[in-house]
C-alpha positions as CSV (number, residue, x, y, z in Angstrom):
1,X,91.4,68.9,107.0
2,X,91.7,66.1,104.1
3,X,92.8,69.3,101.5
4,X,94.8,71.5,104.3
5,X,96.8,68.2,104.6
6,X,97.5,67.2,101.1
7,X,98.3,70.9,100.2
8,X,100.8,71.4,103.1
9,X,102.3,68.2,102.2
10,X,102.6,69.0,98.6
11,X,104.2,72.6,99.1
12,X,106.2,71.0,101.9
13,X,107.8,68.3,99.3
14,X,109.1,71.3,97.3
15,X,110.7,73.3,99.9
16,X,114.1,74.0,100.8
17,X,113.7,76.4,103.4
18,X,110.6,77.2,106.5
19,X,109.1,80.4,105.6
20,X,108.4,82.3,108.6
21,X,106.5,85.2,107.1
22,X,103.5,84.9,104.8
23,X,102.8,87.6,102.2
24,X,99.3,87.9,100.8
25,X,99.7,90.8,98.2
26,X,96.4,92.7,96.6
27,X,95.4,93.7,93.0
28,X,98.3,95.3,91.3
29,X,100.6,94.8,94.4
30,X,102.5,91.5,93.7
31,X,105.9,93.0,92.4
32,X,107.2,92.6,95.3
33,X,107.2,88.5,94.9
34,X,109.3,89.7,91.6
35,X,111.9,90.8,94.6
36,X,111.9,87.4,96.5
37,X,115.4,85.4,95.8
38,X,115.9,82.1,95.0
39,X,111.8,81.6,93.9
40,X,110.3,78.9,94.1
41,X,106.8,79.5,92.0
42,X,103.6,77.1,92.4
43,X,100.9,77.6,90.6
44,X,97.4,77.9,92.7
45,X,95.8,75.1,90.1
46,X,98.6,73.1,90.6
47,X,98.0,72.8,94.2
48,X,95.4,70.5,95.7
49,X,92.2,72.0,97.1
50,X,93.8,75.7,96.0
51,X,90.9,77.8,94.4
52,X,92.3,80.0,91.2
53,X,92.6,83.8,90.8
54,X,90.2,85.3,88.5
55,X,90.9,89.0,88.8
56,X,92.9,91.2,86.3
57,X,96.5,92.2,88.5
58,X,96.7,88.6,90.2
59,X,99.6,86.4,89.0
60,X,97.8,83.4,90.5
61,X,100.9,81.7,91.9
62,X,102.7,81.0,95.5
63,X,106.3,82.3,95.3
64,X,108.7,81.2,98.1
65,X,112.2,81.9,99.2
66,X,114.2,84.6,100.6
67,X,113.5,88.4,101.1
68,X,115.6,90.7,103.0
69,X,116.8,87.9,104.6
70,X,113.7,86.9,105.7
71,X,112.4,83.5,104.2
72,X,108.7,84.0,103.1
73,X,106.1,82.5,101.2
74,X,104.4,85.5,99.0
75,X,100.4,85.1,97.4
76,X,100.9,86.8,94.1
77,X,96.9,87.7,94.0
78,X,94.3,85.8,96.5
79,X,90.7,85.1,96.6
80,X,87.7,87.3,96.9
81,X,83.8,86.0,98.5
82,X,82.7,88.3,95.5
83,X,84.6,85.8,93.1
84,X,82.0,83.2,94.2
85,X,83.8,81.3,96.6
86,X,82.8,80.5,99.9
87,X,84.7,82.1,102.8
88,X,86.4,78.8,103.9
89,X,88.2,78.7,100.3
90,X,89.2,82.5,100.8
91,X,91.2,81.8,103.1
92,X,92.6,78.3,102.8
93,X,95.7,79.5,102.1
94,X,96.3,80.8,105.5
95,X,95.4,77.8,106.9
96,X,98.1,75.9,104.6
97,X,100.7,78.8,105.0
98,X,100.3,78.3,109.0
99,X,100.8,74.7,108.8
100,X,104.0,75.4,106.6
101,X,105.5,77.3,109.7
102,X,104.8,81.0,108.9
103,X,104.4,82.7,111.9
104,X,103.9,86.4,110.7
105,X,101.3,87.3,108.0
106,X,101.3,90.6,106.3
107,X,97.8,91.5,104.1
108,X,98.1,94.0,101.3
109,X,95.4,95.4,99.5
110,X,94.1,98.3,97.1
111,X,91.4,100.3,98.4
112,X,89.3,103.3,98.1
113,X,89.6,106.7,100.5
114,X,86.8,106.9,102.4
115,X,88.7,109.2,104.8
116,X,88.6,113.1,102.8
117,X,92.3,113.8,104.1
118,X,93.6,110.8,101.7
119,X,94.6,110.9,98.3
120,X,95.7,108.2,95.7
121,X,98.6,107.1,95.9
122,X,98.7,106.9,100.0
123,X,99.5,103.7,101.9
124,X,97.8,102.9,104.9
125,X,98.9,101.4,108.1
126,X,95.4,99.4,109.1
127,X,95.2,99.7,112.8
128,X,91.5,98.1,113.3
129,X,89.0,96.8,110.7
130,X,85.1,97.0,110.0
131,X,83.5,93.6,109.1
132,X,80.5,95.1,107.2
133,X,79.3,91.9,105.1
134,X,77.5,89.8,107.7
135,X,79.4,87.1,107.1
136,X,82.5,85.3,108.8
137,X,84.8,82.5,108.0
138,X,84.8,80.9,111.2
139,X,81.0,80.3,111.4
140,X,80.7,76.7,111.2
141,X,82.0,74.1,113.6
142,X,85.3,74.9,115.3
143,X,88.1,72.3,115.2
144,X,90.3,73.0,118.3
145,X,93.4,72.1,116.7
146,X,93.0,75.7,114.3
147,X,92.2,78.1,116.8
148,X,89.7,78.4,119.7
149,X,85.8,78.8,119.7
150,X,85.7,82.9,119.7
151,X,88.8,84.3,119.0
152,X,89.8,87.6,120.8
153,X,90.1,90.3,117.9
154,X,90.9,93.3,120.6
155,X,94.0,93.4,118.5
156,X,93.6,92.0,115.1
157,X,96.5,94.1,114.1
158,X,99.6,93.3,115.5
159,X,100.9,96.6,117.7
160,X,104.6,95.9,117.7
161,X,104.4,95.2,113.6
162,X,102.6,98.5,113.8
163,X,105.6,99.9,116.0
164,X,107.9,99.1,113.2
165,X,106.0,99.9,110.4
166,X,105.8,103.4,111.4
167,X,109.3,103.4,112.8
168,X,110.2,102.4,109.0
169,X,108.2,105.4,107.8
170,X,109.8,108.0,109.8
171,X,113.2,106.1,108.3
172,X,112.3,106.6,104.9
173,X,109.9,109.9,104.7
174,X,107.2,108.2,104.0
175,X,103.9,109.7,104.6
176,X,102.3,107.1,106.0
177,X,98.6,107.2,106.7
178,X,96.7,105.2,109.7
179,X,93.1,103.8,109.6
180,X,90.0,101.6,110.0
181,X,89.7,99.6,106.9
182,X,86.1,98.6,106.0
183,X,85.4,94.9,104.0
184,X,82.5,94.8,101.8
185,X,81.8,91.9,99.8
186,X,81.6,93.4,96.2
187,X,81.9,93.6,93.2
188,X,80.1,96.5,93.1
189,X,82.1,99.4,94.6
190,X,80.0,101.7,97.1
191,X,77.4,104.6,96.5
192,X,78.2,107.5,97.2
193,X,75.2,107.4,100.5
194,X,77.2,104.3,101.2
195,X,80.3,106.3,101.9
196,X,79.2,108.6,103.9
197,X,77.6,106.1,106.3
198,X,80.9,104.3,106.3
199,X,82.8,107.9,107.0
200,X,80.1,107.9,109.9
201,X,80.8,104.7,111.8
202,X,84.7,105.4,111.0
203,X,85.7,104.3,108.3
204,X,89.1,105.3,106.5
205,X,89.1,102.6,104.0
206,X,87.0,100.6,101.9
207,X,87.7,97.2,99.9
208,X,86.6,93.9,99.3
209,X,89.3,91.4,100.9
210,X,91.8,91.2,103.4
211,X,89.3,90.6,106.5
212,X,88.2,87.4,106.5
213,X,92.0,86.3,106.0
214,X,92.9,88.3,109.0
215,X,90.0,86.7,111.3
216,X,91.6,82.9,110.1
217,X,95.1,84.1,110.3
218,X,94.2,85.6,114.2
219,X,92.4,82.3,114.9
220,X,95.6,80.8,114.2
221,X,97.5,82.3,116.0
222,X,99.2,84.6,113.6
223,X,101.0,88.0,114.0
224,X,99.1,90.7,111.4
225,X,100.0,93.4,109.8
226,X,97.7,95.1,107.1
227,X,99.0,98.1,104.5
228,X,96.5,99.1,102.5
229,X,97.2,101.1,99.1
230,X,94.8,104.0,98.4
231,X,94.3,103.3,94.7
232,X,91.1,105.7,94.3
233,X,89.1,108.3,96.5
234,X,85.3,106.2,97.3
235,X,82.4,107.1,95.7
236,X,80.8,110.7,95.2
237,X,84.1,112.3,97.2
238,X,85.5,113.6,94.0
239,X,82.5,112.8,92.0
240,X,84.0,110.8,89.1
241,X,83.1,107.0,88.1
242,X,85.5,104.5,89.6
243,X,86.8,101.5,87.6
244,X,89.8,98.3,88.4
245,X,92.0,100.4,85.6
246,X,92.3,103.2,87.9
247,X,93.1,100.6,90.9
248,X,96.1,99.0,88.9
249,X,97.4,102.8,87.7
250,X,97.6,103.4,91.0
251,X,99.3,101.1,92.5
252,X,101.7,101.1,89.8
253,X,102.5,104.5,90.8
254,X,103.5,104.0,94.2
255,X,105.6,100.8,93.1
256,X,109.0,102.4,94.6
257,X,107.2,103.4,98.0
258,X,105.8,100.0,98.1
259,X,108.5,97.8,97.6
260,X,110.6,99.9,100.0
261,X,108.4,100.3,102.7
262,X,107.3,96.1,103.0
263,X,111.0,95.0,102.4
264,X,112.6,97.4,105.2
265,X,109.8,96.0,107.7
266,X,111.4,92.6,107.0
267,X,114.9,93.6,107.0
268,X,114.2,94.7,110.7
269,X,112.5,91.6,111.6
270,X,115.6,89.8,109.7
């Protein structure tokens, strides 16, 4: 509570403006910070109790102002368990986002098709999600003030974000995908036997964030809304090794889609 406080006070000094939508944007997906007017960039090591970005496509900085004439506060790159942090730091930034005022929080990621009818390049509404790590950020003790003991997560996805999300699609002819996206902890990705158990309990997606952020973010009370980017099809579906370089090709691709699709949400919930 000692860092939440001093990190929401330290943003809080800086700002201008209440951001009322939060941003957390995945490997190779934090151009769309570049469209945010009016920026205000923090660094994460700037920032007390913030843990730093290690991975290759992560600016490593918060970037707040105006976007569609929505005022949000954008992660350009997050945290990963796999990183060697512990769940709690993962998603810190939530907890300090909330506490800033945001009051919608849209999760971005890249991850690989697990569902045969994808292809690179798709993005994917996530309507539900698979927690397939054994491990959860809210194990611990509760403190009443962030959220309740057991949180309901009947509807960690937010149904009339989703309404508008696809509404947007439609708008723009976008082929937009919908699915179950599956967290594993990494930073190995999956075998191919691993796959097809996933296929089998339903997965669409695979990656190795964006969960425990949406558990914390629910908790708190948070609207969701989760777009995944299929950067790659999962292991032994097109038989071919899978590296990150692929992942950031990818989304570099579908930059156009990307940017279009996110910032027209907001302009409807302007």
């Amino acid at each position: 509570m000692t860092q939440l406080h001093e990190a929401t006070a330290f943003i809080k000094d800086k700002l201008q403006v209440t951001p009322k939508v939060g941003l957390i944007l995945g490997s190779g997906l934090g151009m769309l910070a570049d469209e945010i007017e009016n920026p205000l960039k923090i660094k994460y090591d700037q920032i007390p109790g913030f843990p730093v970005s290690t991975v290759e496509g992560h600016a490593g900085q918060l970037v707040i102002g105006e976007l569609q004439g929505v005022n949000v506060i954008a992660m350009q790159g997050r945290f990963h368990f796999y990183e060697g942090y512990g769940l709690d730091a993962v998603t810190f930034p939530v907890r300090v986002m909330k506490q800033l005022g945001i009051e919608k929080l849209f999760v971005t990621n890249a991850a690989g098709g697990v569902n045969e009818s994808f292809e690179p390049g798709n993005l994917m509404l996530i309507t539900d999600h698979i927690n397939n790590t054994g491990q959860n950020p809210l194990m611990g003790p509760n403190d009443a003030e962030q959220g309740v003991r057991f949180p309901d997560m009947s509807q960690a996805y937010d149904r009339k974000l989703q309404a508008v999300a696809k509404a947007v699609a439609r708008d723009l002819s976008l082929d937009l995908k919908e699915g179950v996206y599956v967290w594993n902890t990494g930073p190995t990705y999956e075998t191919p036997a691993e796959i097809r158990m996933l296929q089998t309990v339903g997965g669409d997606a695979v990656g190795m964030s964006t969960v425990p952020e949406v558990i914390v973010a629910r908790h708190a009370g948070l609207e969701v809304l989760g777009i995944s980017c299929i950067s790659n099809m999962a292991a032994g579906i097109l038989d071919q090794p899978l590296n990150h370089e692929e992942v950031i090709e990818t989304t570099e691709k579908v930059r156009e889609d990307f940017l279009g699709f996110v910032k027209t949400i907001l302009s409807r919930l302007a």
